[in-house]
VMD Tcl script that builds the backbone (N, CA, C; Angstrom):
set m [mol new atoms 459]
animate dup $m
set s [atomselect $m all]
$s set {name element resname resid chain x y z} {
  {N N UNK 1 A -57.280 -21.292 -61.716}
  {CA C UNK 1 A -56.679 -22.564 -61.387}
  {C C UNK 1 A -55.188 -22.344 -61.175}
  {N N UNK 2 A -54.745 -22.998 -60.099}
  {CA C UNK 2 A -53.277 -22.851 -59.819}
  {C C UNK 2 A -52.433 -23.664 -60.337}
  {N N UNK 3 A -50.962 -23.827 -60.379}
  {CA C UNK 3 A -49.972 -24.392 -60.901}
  {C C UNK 3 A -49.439 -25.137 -59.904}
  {N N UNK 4 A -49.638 -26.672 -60.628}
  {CA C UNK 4 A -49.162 -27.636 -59.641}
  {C C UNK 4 A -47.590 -28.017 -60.056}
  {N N UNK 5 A -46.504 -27.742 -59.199}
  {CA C UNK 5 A -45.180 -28.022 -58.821}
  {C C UNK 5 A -45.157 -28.980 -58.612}
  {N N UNK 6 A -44.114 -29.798 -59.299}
  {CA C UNK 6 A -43.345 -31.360 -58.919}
  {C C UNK 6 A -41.992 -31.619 -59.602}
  {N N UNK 7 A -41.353 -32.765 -58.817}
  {CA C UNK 7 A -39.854 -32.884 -58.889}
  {C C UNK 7 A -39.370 -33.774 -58.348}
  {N N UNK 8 A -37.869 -33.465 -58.033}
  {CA C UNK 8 A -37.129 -33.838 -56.451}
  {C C UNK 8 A -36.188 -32.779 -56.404}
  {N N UNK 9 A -36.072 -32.831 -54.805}
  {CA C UNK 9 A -35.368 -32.121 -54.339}
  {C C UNK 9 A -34.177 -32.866 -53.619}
  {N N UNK 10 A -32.527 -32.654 -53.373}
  {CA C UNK 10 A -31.950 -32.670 -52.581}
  {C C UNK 10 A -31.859 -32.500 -51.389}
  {N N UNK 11 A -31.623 -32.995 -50.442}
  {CA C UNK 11 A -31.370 -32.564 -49.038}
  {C C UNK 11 A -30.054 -32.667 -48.417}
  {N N UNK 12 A -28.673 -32.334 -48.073}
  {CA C UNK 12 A -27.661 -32.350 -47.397}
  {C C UNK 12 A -27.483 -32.546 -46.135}
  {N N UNK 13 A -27.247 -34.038 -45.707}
  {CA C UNK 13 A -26.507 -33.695 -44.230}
  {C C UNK 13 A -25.329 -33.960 -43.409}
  {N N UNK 14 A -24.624 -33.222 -43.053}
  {CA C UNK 14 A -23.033 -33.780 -42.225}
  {C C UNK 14 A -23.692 -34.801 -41.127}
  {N N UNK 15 A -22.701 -35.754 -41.354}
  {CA C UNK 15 A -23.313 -37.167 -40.876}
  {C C UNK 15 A -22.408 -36.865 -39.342}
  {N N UNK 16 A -20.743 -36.000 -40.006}
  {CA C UNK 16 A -20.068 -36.530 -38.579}
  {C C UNK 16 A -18.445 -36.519 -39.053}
  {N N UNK 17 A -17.633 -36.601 -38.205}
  {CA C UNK 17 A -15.851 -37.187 -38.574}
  {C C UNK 17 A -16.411 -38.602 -38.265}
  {N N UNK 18 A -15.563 -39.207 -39.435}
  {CA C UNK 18 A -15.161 -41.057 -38.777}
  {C C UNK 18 A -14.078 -41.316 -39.362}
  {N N UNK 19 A -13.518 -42.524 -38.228}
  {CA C UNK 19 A -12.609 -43.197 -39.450}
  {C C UNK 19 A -11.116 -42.858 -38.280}
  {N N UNK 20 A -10.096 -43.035 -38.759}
  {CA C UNK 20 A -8.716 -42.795 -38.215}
  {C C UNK 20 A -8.288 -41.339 -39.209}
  {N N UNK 21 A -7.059 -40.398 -38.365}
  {CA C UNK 21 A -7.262 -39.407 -39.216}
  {C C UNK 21 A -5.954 -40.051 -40.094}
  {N N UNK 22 A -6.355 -39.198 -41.768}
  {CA C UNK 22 A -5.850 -39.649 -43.044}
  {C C UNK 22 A -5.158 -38.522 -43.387}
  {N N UNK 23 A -3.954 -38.523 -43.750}
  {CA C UNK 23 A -3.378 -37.184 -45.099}
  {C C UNK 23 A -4.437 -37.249 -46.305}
  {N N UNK 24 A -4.807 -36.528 -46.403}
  {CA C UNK 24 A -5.594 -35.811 -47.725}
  {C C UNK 24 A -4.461 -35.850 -48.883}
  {N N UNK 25 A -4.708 -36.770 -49.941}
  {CA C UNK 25 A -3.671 -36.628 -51.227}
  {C C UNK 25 A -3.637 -35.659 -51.577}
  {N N UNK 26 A -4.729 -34.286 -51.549}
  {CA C UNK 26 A -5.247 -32.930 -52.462}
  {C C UNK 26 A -4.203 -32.123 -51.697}
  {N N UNK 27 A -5.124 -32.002 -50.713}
  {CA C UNK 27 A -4.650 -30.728 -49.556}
  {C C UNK 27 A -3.261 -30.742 -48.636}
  {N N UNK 28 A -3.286 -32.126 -48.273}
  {CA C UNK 28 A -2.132 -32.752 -47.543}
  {C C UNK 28 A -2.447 -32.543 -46.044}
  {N N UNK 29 A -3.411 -32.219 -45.848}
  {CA C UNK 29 A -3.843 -31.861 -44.178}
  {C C UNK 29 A -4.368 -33.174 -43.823}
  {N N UNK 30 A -4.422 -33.852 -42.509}
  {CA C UNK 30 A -4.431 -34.653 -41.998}
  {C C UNK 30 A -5.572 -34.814 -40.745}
  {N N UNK 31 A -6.721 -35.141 -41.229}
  {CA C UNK 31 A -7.831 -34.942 -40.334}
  {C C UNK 31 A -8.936 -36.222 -41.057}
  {N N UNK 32 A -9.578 -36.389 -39.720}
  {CA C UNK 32 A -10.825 -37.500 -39.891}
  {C C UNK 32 A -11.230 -37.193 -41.283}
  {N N UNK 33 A -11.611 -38.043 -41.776}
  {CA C UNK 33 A -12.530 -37.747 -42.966}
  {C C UNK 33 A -14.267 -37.479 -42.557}
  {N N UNK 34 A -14.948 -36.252 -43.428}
  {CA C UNK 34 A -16.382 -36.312 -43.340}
  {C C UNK 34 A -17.012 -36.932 -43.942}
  {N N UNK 35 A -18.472 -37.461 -43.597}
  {CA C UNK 35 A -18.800 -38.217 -44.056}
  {C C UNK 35 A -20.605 -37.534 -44.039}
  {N N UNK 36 A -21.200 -36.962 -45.595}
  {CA C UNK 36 A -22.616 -36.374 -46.011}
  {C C UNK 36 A -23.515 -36.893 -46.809}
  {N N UNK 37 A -24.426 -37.364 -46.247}
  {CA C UNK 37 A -25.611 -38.076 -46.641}
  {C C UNK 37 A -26.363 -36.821 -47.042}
  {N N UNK 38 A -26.403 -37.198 -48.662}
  {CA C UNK 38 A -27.747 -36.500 -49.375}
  {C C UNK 38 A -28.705 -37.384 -49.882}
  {N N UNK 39 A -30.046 -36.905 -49.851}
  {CA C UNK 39 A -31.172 -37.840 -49.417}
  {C C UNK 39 A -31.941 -37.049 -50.911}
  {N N UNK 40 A -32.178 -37.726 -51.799}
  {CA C UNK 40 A -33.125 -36.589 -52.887}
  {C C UNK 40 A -35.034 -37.528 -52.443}
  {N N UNK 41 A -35.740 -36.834 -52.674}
  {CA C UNK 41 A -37.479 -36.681 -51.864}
  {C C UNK 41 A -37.872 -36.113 -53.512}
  {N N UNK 42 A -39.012 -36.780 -53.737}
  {CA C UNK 42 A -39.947 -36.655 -54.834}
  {C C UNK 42 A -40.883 -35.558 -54.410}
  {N N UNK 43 A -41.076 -34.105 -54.742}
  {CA C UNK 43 A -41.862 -33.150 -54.285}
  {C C UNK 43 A -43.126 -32.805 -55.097}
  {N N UNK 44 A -44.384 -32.287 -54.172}
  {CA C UNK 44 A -45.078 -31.622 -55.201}
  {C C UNK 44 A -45.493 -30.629 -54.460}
  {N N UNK 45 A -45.728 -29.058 -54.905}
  {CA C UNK 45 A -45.843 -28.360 -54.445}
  {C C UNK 45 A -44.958 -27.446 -53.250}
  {N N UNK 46 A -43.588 -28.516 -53.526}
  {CA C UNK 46 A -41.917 -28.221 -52.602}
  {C C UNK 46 A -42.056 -29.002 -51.213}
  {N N UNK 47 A -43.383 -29.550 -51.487}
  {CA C UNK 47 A -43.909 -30.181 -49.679}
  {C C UNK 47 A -43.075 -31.748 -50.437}
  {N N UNK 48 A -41.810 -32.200 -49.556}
  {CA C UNK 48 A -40.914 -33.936 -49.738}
  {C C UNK 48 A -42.032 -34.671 -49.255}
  {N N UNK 49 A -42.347 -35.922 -50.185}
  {CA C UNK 49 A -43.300 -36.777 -50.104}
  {C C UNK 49 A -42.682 -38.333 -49.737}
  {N N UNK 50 A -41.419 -38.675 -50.820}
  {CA C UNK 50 A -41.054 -40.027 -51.140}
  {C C UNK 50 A -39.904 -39.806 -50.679}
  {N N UNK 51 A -38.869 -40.026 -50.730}
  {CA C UNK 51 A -37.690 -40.199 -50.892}
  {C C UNK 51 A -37.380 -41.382 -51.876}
  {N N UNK 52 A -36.647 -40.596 -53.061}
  {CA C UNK 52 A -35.912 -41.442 -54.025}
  {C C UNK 52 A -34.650 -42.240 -53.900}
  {N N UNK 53 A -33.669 -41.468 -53.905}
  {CA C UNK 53 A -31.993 -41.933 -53.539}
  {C C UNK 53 A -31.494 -41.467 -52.341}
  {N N UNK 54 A -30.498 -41.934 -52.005}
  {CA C UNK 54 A -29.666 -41.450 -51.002}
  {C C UNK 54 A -28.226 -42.183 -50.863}
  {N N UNK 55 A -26.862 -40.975 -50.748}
  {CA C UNK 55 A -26.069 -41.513 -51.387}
  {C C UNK 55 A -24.878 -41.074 -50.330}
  {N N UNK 56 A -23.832 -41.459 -50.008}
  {CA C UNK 56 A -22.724 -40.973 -48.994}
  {C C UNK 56 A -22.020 -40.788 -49.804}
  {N N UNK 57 A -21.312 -39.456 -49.223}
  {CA C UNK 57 A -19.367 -39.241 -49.434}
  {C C UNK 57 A -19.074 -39.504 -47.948}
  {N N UNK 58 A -17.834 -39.740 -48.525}
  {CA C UNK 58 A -16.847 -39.501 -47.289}
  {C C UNK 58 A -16.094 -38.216 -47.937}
  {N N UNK 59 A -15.646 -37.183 -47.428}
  {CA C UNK 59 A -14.438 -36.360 -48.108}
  {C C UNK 59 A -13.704 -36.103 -47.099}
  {N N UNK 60 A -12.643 -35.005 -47.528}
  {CA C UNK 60 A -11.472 -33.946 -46.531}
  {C C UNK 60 A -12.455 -33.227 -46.074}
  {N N UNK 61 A -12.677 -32.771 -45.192}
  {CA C UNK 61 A -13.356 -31.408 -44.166}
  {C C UNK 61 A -12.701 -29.812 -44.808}
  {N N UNK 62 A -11.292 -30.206 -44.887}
  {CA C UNK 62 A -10.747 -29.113 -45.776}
  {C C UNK 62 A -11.108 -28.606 -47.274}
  {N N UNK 63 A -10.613 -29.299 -48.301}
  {CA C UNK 63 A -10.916 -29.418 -49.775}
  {C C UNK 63 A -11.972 -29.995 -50.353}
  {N N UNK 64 A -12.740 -31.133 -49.877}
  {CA C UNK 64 A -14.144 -31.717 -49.893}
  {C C UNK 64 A -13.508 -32.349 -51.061}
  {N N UNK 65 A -12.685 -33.181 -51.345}
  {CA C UNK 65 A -12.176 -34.165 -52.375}
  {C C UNK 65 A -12.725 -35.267 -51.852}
  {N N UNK 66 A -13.220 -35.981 -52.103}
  {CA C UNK 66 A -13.859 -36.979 -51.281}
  {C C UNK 66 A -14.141 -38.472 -52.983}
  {N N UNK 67 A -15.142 -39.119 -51.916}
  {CA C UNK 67 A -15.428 -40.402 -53.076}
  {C C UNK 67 A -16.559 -40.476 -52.562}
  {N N UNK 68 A -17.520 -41.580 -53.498}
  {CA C UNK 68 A -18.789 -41.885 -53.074}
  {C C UNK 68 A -18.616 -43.376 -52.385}
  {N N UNK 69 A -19.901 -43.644 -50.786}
  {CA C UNK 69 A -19.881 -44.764 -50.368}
  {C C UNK 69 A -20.694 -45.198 -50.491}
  {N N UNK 70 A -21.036 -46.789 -50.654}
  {CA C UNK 70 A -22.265 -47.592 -50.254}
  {C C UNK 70 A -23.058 -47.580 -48.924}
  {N N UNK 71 A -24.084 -47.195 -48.895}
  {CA C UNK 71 A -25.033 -47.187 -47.459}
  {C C UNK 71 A -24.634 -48.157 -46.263}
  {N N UNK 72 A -24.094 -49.156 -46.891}
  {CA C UNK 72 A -23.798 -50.245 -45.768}
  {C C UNK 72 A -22.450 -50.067 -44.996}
  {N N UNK 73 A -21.385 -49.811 -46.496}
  {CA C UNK 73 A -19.781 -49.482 -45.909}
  {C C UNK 73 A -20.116 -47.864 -44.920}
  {N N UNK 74 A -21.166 -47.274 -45.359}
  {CA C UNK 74 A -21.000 -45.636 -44.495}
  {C C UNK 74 A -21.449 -46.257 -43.131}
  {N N UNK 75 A -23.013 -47.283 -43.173}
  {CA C UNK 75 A -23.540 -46.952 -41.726}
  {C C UNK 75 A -22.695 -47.886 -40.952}
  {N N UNK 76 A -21.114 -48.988 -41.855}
  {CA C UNK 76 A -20.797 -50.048 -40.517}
  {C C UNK 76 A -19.635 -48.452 -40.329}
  {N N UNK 77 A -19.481 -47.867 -41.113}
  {CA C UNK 77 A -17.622 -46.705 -40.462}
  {C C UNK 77 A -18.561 -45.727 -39.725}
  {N N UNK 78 A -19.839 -45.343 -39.266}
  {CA C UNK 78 A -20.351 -44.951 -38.249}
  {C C UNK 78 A -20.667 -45.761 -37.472}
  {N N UNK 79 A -21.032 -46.334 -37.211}
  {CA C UNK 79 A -21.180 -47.650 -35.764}
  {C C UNK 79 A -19.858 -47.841 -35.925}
  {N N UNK 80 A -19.394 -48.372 -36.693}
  {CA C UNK 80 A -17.435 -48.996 -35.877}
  {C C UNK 80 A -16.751 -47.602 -34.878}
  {N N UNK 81 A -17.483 -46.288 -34.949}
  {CA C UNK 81 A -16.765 -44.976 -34.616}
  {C C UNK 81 A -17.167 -45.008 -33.143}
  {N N UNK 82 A -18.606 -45.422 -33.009}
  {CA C UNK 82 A -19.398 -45.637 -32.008}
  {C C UNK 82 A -19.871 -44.304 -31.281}
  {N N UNK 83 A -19.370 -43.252 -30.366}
  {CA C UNK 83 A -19.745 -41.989 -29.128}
  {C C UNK 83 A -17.935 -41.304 -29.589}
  {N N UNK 84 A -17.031 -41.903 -29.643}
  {CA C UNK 84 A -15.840 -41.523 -29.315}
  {C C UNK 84 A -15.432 -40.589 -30.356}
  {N N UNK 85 A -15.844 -40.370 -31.457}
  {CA C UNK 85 A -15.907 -39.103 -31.749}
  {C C UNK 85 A -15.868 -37.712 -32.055}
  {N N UNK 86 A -14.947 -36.845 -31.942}
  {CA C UNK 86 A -15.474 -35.796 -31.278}
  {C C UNK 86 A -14.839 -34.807 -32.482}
  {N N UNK 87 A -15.980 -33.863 -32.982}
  {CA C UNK 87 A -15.974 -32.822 -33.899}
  {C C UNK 87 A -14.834 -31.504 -33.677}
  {N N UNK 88 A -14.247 -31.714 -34.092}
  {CA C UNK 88 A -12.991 -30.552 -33.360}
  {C C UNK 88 A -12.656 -29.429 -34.393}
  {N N UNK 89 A -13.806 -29.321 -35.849}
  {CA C UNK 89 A -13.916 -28.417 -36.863}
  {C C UNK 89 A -14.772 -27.477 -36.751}
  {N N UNK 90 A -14.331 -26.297 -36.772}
  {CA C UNK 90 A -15.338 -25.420 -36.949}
  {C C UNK 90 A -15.399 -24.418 -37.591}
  {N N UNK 91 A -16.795 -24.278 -38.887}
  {CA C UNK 91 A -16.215 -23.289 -39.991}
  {C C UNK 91 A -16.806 -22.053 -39.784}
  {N N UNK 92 A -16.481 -20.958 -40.398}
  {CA C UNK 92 A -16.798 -19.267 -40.302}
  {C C UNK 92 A -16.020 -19.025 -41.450}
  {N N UNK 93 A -17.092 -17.896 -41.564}
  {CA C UNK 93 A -17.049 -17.194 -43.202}
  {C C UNK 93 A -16.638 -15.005 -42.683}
  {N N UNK 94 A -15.637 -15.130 -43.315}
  {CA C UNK 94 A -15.653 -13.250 -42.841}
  {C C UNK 94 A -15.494 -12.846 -44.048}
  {N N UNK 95 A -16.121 -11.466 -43.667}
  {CA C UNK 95 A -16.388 -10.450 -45.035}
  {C C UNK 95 A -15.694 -9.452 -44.955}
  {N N UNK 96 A -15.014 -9.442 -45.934}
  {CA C UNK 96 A -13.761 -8.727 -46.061}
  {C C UNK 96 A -14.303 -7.107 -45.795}
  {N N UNK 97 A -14.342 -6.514 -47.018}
  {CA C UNK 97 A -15.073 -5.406 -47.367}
  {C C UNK 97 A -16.435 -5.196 -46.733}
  {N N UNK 98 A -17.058 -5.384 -45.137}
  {CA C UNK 98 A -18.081 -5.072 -44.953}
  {C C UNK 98 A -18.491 -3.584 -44.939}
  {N N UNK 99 A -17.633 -2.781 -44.592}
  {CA C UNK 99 A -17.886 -1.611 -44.419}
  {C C UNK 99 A -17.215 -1.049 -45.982}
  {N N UNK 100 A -17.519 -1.360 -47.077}
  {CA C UNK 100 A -17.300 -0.387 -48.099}
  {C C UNK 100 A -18.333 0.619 -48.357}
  {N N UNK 101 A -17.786 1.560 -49.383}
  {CA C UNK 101 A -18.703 2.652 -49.781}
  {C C UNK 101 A -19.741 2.147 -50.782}
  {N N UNK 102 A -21.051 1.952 -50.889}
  {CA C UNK 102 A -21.673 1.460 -51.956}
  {C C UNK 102 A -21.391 1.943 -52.947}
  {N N UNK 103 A -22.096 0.909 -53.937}
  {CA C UNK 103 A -21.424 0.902 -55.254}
  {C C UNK 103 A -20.074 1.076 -55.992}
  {N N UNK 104 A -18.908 0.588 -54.811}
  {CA C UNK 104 A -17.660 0.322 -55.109}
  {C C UNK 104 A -17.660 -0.858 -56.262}
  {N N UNK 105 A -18.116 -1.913 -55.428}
  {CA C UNK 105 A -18.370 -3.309 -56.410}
  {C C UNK 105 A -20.050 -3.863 -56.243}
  {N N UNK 106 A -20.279 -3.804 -57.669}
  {CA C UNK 106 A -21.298 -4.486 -57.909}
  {C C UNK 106 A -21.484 -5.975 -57.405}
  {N N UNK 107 A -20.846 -6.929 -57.599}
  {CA C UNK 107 A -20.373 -8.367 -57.043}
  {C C UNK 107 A -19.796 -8.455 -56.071}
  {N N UNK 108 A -20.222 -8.538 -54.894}
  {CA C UNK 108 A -19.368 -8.667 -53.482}
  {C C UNK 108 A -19.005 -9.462 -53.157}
  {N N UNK 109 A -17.659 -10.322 -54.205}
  {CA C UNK 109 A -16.581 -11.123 -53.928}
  {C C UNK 109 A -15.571 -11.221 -53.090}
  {N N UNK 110 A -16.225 -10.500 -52.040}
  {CA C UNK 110 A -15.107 -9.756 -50.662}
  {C C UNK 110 A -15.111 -11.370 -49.698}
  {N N UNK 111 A -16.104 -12.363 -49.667}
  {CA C UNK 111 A -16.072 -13.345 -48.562}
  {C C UNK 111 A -14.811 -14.329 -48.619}
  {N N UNK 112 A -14.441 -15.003 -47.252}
  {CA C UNK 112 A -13.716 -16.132 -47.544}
  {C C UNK 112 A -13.831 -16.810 -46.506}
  {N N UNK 113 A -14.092 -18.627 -46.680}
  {CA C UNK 113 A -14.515 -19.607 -45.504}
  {C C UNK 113 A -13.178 -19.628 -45.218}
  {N N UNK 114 A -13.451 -19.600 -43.671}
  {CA C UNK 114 A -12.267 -20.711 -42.866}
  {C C UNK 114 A -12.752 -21.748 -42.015}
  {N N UNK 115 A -11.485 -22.269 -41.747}
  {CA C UNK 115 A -12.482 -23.804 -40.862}
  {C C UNK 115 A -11.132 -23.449 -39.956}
  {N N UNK 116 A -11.922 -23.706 -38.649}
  {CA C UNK 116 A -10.878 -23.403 -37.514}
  {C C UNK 116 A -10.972 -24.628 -36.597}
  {N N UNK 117 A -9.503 -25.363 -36.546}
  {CA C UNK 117 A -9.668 -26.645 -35.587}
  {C C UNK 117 A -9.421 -26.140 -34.255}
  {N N UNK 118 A -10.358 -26.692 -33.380}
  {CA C UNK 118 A -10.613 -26.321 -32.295}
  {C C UNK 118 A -9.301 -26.961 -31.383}
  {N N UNK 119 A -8.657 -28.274 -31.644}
  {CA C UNK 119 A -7.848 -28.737 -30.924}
  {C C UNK 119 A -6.573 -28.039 -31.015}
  {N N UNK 120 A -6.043 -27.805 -31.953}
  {CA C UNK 120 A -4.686 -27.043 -32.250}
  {C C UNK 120 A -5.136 -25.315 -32.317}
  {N N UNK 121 A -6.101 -24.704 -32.300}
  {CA C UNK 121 A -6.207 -23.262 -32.686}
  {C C UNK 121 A -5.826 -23.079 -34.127}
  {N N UNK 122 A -5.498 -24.138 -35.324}
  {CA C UNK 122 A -5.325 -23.567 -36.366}
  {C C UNK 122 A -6.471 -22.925 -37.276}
  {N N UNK 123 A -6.550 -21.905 -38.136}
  {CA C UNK 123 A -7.082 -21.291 -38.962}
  {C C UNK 123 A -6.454 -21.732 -39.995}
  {N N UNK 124 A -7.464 -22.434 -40.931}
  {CA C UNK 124 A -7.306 -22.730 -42.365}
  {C C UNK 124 A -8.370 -22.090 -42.985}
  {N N UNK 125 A -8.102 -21.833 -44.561}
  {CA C UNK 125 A -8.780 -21.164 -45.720}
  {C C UNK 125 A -9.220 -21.934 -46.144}
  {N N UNK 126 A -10.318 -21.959 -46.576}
  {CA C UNK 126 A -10.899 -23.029 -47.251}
  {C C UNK 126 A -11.018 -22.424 -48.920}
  {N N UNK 127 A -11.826 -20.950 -48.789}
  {CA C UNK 127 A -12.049 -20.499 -49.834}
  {C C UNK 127 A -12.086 -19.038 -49.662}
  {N N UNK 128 A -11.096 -18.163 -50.635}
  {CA C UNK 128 A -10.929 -16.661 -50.702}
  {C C UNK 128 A -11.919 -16.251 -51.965}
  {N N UNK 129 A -12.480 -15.020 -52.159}
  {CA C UNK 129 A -12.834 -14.239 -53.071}
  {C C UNK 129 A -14.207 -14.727 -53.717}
  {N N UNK 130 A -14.814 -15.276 -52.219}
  {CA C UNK 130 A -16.101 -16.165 -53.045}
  {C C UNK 130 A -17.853 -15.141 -52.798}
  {N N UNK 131 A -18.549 -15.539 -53.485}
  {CA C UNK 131 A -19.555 -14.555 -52.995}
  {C C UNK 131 A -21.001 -15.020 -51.845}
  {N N UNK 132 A -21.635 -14.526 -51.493}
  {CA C UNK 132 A -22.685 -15.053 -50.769}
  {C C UNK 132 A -23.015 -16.549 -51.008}
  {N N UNK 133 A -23.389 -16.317 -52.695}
  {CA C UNK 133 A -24.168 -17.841 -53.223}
  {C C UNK 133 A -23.350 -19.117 -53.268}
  {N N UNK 134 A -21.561 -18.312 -53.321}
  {CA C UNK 134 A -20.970 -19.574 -53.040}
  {C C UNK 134 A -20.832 -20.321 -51.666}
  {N N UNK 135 A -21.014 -18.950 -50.911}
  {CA C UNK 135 A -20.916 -20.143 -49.681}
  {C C UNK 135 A -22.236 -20.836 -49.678}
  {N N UNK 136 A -23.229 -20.510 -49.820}
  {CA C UNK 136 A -24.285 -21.343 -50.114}
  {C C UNK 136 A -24.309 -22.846 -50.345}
  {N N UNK 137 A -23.970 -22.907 -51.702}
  {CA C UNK 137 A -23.343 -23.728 -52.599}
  {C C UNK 137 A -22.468 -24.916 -51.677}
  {N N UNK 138 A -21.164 -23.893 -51.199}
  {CA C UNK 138 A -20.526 -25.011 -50.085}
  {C C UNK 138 A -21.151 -25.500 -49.177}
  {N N UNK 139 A -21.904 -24.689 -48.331}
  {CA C UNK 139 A -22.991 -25.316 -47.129}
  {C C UNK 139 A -23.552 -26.632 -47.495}
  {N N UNK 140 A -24.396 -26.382 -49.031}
  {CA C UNK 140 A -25.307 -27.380 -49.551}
  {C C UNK 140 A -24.274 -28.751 -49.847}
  {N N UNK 141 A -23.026 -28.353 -50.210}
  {CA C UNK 141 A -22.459 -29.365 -50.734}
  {C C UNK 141 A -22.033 -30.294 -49.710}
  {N N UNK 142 A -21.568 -29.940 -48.359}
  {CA C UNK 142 A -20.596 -30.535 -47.524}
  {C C UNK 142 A -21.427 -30.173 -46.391}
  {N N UNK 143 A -23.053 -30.290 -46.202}
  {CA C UNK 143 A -23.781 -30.463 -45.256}
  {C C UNK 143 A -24.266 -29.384 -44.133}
  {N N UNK 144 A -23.532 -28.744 -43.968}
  {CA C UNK 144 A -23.333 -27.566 -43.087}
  {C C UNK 144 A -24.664 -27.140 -42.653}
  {N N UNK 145 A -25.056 -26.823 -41.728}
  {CA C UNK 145 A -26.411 -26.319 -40.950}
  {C C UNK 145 A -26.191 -24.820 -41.609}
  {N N UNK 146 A -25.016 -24.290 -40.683}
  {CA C UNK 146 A -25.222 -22.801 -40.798}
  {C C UNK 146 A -23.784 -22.051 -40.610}
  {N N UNK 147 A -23.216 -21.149 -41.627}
  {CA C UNK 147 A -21.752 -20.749 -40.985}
  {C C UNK 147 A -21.695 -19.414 -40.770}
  {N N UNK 148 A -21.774 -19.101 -39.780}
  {CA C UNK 148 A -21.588 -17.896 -39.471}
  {C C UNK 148 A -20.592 -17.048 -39.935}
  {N N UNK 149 A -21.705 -15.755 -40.021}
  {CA C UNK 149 A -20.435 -14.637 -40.497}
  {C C UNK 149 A -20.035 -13.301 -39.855}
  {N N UNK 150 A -18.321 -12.892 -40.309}
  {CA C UNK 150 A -18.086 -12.336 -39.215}
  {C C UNK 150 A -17.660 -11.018 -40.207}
  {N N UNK 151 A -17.604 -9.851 -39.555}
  {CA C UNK 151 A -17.282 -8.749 -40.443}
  {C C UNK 151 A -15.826 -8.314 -40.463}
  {N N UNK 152 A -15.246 -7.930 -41.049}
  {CA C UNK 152 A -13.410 -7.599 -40.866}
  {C C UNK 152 A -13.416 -6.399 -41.229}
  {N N UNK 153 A -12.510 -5.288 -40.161}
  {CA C UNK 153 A -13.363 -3.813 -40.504}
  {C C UNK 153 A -11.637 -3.857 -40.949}
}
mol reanalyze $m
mol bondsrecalc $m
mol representation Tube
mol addrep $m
């Protein structure tokens, strides 16, 4: 007889920029705020059946300091945004140390995100000295599909 699995699970998704752009009190950078709908689903067997909660931030794109919104205040600051729009962030992760000698470091704390705005060409850091699982971690947190990685010889 097999072992029946049940729960909930999280799900993360970047909804989008909205809004007018804001100084960030944290960071002090000055960009749309994001806005990530996580959706938690009652599972059994890891197959999402129900959906339980679902909850918005808005945050910085930079620092992810953000607050929590009500479903109604998130879906009228997406419709008030309407098509006009336009995503001008884009993040990448490079690995410092790709080409080391094995078994230099056990923990390969060599990664660090950047988010590169497409309108100005700036390169910002998001995060130095982090490892695989953290970018993970960030993906899951602040919605992210997928961030590519780049090697730094």
């Amino acid at each position: 007889m097999g072992a029946i699995y049940y729960g909930t699970r999280t799900f993360s998704k970047h909804m989008g920029y909205f809004g007018p752009k804001q100084e960030c009190q944290n960071c002090h950078h000055t960009y749309q705020k994001a806005i990530v709908r996580f959706k938690s689903w009652f599972h059994i067997d890891f197959i999402p059946l129900v959906p339980t909660k679902t909850t918005y931030f808005k945050s910085c794109p930079i620092c992810g300091v953000g607050f929590e919104l009500k479903k109604a205040d998130a879906k009228a600051e997406m419709q008030a945004a309407g098509d006009g729009t336009v995503t001008s962030l884009e993040v990448h992760a490079k690995h410092i140390m790709a080409n080391k000698p094995k078994g230099i470091m056990k923990a390969d704390n060599s990664y660090e995100v950047w988010m590169k705005d497409l309108t100005t060409g700036e390169d910002i850091c998001i995060a130095s000295e982090v490892t695989k699982e953290d970018i993970k971690k960030l993906k899951k947190e602040r919605g992210w599909k997928k961030v590519p990685m780049e090697k730094v010889e």
